[in-house]
N, CA, C and O of each residue as an XYZ file, in Angstrom:
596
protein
N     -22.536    -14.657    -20.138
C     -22.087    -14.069    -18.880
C     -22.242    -15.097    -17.761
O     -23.101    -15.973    -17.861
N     -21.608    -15.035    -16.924
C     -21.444    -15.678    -15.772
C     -21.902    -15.226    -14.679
O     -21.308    -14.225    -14.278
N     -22.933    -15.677    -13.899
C     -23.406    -14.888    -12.347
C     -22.824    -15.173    -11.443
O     -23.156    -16.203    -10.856
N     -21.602    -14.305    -10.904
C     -21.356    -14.732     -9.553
C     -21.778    -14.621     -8.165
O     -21.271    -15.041     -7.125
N     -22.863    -13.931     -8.415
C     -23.767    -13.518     -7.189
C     -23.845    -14.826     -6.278
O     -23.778    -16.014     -6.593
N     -24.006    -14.220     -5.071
C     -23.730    -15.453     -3.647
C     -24.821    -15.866     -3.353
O     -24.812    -17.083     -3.171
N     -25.815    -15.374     -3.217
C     -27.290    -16.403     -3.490
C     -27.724    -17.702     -4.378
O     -28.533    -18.590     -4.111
N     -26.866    -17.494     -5.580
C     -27.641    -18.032     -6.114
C     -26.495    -18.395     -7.869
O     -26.780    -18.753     -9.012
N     -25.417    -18.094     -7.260
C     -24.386    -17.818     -8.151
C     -23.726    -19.277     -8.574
O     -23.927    -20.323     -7.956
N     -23.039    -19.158     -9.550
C     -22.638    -20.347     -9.781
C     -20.977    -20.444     -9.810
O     -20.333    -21.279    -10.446
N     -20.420    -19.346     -8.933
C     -18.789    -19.218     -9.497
C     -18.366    -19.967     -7.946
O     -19.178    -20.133     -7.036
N     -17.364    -20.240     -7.911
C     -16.455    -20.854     -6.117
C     -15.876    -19.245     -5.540
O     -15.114    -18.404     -6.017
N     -16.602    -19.336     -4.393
C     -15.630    -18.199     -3.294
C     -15.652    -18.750     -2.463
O     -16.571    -19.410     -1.977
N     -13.860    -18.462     -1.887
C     -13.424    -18.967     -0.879
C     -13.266    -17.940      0.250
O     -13.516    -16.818     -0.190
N     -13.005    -17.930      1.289
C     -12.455    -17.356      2.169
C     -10.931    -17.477      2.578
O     -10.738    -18.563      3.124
N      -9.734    -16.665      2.482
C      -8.417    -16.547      2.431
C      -8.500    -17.054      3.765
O      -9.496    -16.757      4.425
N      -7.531    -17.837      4.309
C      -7.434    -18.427      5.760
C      -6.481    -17.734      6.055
O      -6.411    -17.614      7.278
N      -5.331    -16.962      5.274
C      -4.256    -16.549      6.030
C      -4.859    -14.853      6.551
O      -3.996    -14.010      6.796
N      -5.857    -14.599      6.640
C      -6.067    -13.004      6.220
C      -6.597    -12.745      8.235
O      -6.496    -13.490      9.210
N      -7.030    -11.614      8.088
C      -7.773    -11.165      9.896
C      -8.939    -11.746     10.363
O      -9.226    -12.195     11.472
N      -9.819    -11.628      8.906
C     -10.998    -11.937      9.431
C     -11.709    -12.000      8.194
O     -11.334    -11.451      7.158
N     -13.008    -12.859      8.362
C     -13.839    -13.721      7.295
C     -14.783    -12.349      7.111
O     -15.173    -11.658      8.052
N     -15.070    -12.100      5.668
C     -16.173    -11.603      5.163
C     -17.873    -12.569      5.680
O     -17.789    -13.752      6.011
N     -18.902    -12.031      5.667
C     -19.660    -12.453      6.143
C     -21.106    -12.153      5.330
O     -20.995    -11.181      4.582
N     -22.322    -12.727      5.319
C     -23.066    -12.920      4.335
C     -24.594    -11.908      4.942
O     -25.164    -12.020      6.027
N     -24.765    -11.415      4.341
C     -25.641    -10.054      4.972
C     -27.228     -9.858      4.446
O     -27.225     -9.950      3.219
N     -28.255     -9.675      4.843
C     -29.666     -9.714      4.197
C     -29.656     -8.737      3.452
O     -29.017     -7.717      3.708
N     -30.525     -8.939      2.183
C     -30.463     -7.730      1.380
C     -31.686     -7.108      1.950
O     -32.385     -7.600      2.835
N     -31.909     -5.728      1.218
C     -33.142     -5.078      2.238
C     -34.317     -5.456      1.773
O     -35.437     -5.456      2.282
N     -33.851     -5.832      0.562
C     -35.393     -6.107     -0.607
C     -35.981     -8.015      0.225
O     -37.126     -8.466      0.261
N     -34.789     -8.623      0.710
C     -35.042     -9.678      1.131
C     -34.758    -11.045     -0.268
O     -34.808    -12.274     -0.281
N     -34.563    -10.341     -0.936
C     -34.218    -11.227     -2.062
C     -32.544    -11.748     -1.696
O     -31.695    -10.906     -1.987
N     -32.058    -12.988     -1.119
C     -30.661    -13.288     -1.075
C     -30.178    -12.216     -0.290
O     -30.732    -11.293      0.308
N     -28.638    -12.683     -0.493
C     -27.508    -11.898      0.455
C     -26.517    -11.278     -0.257
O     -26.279    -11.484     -1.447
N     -25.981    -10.577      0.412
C     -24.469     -9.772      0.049
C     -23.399    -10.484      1.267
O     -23.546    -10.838      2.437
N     -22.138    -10.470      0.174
C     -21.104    -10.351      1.452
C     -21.136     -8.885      1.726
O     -21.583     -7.958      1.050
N     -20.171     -8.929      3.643
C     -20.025     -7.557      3.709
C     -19.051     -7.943      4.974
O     -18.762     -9.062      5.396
N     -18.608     -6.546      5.479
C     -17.681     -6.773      6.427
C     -18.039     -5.714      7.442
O     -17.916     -4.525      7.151
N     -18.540     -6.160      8.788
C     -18.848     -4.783      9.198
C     -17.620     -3.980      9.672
O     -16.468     -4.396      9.550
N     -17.947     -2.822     10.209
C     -16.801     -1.642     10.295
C     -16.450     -1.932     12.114
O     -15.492     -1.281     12.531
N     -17.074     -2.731     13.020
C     -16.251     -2.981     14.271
C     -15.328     -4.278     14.170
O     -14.582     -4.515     15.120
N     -15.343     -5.312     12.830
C     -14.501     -6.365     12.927
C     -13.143     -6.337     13.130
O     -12.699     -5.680     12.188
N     -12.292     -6.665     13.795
C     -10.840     -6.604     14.005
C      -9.957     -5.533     14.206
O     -10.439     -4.927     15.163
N      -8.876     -4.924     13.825
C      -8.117     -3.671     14.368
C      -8.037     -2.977     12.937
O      -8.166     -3.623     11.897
N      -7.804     -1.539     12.979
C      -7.373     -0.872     12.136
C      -6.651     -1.674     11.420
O      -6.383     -2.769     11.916
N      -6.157     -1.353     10.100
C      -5.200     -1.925      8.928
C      -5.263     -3.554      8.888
O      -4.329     -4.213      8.431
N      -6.856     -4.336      9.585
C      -6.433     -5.672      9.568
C      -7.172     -5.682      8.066
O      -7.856     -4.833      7.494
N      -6.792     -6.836      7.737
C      -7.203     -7.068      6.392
C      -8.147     -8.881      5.854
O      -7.692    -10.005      6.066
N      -9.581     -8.508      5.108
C     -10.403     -9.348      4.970
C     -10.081     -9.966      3.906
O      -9.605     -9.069      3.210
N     -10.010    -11.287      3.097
C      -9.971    -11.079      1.772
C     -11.045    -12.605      1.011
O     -11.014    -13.728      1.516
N     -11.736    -12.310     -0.007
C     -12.460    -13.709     -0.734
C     -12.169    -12.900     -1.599
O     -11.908    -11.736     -1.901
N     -12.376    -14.481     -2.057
C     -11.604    -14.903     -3.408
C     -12.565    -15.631     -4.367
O     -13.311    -16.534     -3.991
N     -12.495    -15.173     -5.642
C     -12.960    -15.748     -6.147
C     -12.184    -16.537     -7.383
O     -11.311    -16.008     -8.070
N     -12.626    -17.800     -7.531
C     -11.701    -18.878     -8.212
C     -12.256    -19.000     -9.454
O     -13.259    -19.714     -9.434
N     -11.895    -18.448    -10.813
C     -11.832    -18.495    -12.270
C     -11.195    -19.935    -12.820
O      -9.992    -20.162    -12.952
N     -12.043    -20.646    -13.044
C     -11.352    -22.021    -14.128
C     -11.997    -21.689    -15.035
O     -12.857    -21.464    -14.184
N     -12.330    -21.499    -15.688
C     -12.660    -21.657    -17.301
C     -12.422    -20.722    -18.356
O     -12.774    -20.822    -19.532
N     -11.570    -19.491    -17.614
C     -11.126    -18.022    -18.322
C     -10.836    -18.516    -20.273
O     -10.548    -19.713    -20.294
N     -10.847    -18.088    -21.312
C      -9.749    -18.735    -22.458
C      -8.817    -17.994    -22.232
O      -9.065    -16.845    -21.866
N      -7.097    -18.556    -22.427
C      -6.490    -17.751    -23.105
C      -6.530    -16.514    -23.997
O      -7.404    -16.702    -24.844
N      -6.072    -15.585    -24.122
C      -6.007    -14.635    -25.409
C      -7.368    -14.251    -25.765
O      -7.832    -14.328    -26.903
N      -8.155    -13.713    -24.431
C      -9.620    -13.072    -24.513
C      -9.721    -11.948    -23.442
O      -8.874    -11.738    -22.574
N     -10.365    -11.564    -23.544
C     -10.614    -10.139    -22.738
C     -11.990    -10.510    -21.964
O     -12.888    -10.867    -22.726
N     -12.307    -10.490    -20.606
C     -13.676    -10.290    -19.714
C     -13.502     -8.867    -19.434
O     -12.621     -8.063    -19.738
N     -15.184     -8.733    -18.403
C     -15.015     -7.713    -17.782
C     -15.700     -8.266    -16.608
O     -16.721     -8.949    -16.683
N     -15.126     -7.961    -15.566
C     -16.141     -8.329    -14.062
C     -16.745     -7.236    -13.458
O     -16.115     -6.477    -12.722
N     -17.925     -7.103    -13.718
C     -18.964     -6.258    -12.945
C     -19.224     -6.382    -11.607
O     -19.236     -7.540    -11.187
N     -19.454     -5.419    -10.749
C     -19.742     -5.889     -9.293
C     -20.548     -4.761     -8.372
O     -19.920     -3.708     -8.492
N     -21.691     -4.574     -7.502
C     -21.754     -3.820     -6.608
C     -21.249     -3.898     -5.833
O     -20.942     -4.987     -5.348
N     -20.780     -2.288     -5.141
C     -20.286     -2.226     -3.703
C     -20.295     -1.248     -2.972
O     -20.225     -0.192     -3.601
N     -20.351     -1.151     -1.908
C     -20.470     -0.229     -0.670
C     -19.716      0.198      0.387
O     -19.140     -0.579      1.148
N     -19.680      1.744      0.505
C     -18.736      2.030      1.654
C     -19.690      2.196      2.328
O     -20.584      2.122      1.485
N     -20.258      2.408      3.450
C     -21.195      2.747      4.348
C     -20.515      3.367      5.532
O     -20.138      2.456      6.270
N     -20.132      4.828      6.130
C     -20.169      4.812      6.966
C     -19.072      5.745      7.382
O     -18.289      5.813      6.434
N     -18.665      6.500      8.384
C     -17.222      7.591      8.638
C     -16.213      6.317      8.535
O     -16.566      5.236      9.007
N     -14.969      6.470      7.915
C     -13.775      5.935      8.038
C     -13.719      4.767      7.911
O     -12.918      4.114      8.582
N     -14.778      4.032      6.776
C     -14.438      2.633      7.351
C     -13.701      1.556      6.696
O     -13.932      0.465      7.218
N     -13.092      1.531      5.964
C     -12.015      1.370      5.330
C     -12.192      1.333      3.882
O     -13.123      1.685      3.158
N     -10.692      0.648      3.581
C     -10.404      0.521      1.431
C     -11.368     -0.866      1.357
O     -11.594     -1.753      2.180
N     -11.673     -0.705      0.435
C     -12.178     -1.641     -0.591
C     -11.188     -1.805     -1.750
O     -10.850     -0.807     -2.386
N     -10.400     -3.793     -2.249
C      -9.564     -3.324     -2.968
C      -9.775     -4.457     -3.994
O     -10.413     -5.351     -3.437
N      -9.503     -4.759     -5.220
C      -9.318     -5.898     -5.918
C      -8.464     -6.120     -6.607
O      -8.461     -5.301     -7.526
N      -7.599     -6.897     -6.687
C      -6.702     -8.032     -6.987
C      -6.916     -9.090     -8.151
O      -7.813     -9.928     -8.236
N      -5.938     -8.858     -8.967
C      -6.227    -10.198     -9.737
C      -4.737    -11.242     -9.470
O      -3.740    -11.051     -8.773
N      -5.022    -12.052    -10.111
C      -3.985    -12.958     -9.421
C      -3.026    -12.853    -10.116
O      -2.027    -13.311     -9.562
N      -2.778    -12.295    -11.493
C      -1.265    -12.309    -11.843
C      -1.156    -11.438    -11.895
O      -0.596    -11.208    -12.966
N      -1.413    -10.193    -11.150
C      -0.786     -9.164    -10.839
C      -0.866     -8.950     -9.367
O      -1.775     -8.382     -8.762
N      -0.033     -9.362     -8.988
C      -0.050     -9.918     -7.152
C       0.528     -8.127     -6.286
O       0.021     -7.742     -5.232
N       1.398     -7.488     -6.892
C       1.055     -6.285     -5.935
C       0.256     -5.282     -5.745
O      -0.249     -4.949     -4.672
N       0.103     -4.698     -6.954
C      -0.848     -3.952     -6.635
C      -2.207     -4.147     -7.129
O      -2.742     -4.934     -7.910
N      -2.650     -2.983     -6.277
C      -4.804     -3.318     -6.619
C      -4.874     -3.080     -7.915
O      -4.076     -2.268     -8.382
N      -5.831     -3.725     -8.779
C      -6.193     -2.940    -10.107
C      -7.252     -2.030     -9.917
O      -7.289     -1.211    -10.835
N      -8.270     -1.846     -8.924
C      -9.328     -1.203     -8.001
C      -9.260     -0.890     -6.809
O      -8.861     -1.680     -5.953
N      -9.750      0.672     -6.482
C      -9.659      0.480     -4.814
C     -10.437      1.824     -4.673
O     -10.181      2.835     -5.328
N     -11.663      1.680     -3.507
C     -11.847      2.399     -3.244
C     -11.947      2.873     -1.988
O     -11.785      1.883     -1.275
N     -12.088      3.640     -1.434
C     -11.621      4.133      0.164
C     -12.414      4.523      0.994
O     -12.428      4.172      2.174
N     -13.709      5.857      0.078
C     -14.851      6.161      1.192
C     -15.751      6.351      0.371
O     -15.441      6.699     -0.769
N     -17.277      6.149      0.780
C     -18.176      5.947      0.150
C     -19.026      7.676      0.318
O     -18.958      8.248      1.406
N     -19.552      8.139     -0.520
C     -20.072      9.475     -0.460
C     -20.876      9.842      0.264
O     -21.025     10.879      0.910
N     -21.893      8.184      0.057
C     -23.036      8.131      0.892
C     -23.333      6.747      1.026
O     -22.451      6.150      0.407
N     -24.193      5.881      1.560
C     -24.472      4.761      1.698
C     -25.411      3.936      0.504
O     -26.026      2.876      0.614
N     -25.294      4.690     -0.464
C     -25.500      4.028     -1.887
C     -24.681      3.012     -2.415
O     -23.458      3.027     -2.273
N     -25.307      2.106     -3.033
C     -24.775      0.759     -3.774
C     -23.768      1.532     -4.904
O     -24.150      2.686     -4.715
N     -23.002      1.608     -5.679
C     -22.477      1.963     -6.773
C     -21.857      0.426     -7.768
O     -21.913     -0.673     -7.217
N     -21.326      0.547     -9.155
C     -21.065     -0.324     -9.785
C     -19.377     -0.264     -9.994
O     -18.682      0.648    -10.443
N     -19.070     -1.366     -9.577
C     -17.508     -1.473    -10.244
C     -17.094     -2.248    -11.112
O     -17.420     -3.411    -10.875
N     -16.076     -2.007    -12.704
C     -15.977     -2.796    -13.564
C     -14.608     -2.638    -13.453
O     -14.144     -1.566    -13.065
N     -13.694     -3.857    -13.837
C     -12.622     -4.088    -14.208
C     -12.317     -4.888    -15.240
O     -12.908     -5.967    -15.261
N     -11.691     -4.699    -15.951
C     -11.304     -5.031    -17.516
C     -10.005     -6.444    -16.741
O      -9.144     -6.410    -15.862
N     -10.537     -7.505    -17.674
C      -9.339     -8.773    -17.119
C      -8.959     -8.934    -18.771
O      -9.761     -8.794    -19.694
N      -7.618     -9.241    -18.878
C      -7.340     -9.090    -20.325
C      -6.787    -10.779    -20.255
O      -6.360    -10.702    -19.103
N      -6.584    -11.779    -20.532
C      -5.553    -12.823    -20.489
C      -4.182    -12.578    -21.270
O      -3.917    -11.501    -21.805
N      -3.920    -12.923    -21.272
C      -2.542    -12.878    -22.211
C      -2.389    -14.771    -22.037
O      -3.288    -15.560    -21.744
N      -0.476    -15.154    -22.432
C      -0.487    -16.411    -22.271
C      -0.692    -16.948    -21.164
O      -0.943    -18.153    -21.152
N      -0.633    -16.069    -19.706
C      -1.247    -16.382    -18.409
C      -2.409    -16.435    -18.542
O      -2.838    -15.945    -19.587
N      -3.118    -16.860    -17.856
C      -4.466    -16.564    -17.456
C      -4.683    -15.984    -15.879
O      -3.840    -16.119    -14.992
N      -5.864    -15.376    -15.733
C      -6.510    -14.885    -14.376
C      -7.318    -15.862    -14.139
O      -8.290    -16.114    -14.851
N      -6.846    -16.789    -12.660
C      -7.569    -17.430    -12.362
C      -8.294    -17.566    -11.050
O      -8.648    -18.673    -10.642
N      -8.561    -16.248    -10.259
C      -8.313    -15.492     -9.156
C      -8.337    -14.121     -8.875
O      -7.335    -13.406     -8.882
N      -9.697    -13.679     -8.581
C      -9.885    -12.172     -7.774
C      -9.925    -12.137     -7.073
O     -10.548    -13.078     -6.582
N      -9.426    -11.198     -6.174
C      -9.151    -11.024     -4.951
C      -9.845     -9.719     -4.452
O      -9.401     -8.634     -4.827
N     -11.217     -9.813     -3.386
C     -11.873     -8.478     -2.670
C     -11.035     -8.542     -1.210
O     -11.039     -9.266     -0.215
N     -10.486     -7.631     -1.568
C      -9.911     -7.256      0.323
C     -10.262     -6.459      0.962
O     -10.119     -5.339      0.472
N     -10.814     -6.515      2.177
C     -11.255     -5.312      2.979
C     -10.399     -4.800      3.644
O      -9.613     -5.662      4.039
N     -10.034     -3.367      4.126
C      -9.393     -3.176      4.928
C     -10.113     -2.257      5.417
O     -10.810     -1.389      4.891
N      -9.641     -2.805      7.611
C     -10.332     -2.401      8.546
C      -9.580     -0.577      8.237
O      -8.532     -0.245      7.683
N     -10.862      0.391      8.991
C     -10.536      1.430      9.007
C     -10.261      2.018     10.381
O      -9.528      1.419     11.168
N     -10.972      3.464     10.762
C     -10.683      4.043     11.969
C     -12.220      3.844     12.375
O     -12.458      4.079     13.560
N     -13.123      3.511     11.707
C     -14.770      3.619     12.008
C     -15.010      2.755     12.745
O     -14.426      1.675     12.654
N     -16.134      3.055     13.874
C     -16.985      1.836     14.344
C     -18.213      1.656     13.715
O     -18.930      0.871     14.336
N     -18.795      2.190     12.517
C     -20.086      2.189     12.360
C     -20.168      1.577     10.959
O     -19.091      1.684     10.373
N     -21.100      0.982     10.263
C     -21.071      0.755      8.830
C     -20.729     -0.250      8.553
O     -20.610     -1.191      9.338
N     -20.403     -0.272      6.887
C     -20.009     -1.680      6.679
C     -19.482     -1.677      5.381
O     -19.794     -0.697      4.705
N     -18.547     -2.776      4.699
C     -18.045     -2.445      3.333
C     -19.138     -3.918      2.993
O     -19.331     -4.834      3.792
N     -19.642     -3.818      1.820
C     -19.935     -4.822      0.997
C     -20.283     -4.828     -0.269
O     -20.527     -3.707     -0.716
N     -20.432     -6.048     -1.286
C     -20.013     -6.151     -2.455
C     -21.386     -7.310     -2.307
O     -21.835     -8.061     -1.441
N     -21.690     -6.940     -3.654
C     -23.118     -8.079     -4.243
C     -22.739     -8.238     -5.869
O     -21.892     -7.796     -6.645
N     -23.591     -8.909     -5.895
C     -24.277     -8.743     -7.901
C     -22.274     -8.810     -9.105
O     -21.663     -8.161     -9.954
N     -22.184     -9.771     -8.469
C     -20.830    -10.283     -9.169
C     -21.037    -11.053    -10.487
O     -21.332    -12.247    -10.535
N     -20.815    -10.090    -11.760
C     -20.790    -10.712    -12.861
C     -19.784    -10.510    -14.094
O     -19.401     -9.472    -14.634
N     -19.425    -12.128    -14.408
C     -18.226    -11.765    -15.740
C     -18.653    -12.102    -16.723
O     -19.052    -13.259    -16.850
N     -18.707    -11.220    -17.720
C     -18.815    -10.885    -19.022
C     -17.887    -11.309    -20.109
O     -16.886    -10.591    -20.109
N     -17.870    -12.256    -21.066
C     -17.037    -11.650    -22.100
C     -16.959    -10.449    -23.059
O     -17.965     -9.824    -23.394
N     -15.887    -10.196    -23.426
C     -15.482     -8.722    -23.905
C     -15.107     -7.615    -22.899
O     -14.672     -7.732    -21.753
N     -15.330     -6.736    -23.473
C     -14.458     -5.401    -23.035
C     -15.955     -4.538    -21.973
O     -17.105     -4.569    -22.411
N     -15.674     -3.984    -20.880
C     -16.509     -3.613    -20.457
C     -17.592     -2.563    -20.956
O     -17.161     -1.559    -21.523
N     -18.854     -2.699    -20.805
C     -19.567     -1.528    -21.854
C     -19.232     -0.178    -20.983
O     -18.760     -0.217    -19.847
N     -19.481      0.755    -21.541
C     -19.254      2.288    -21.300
C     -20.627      2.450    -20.393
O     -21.451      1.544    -20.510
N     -20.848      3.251    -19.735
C     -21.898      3.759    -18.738
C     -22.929      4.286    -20.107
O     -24.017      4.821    -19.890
């Protein structure tokens, strides 16, 4: 497995230059490292955040799974979405509002075919909220198929 965690991780994330506004790197509460996160007053409704994370070493004709925490925190504060790169329109993940301000786990199944995925994409999108925050920690890819809960 691969740790992509931002403390201490060993994968490349970039920040999209064409996007609203930069994700930003946040204390965890335990004090151990950081999370990205985006708070909920950055930029206008429907603007949109996005990092990226850059896959070189995927194989061909194998199956990962990318594990990840993440967080809605807060009234209205926007989608949470992910992207892989050869499937450029729509999200393969997205979530919108958080129940409560609990961490939860997200897995997505990356399959290769003769393409490869070399490129996830977390996008934030701003909501109607001023309060809260979206963020994502504990980024890890797996080979194989994701395990079952």
């Amino acid at each position: 497995s691969v740790d992509c965690s931002f403390s201490r991780g060993v994968c490349d994330w970039k920040q999209d230059a064409d996007d609203d506004f930069d994700w930003n790197p946040a204390d965890r509460d335990r004090g151990d490292g950081y999370y990205m996160a985006v708070p909920a007053f950055v930029g206008h409704k429907n603007d949109l955040g996005r990092l990226k994370l850059l896959l070189t070493d995927l194989k061909p004709k194998s199956s990962y799974c990318l594990i990840f925490s993440y967080r809605l925190a807060g009234e209205k504060v926007g989608k949470l979405r992910v992207f892989l790169a050869n499937k450029k329109t729509a999200p393969v993940w997205e979530e919108n509002k958080g129940k409560d301000e609990k961490w939860r786990t997200g897995k997505i199944e990356i399959f290769q075919g003769a393409e490869t995925t070399n490129r996830v994409t977390f996008e934030s999108e701003r909501g109607k909220g001023k309060t809260g925050e979206i963020g994502v920690d504990n980024v890890i890819l797996i080979s194989g198929l994701c395990p079952e809960d």
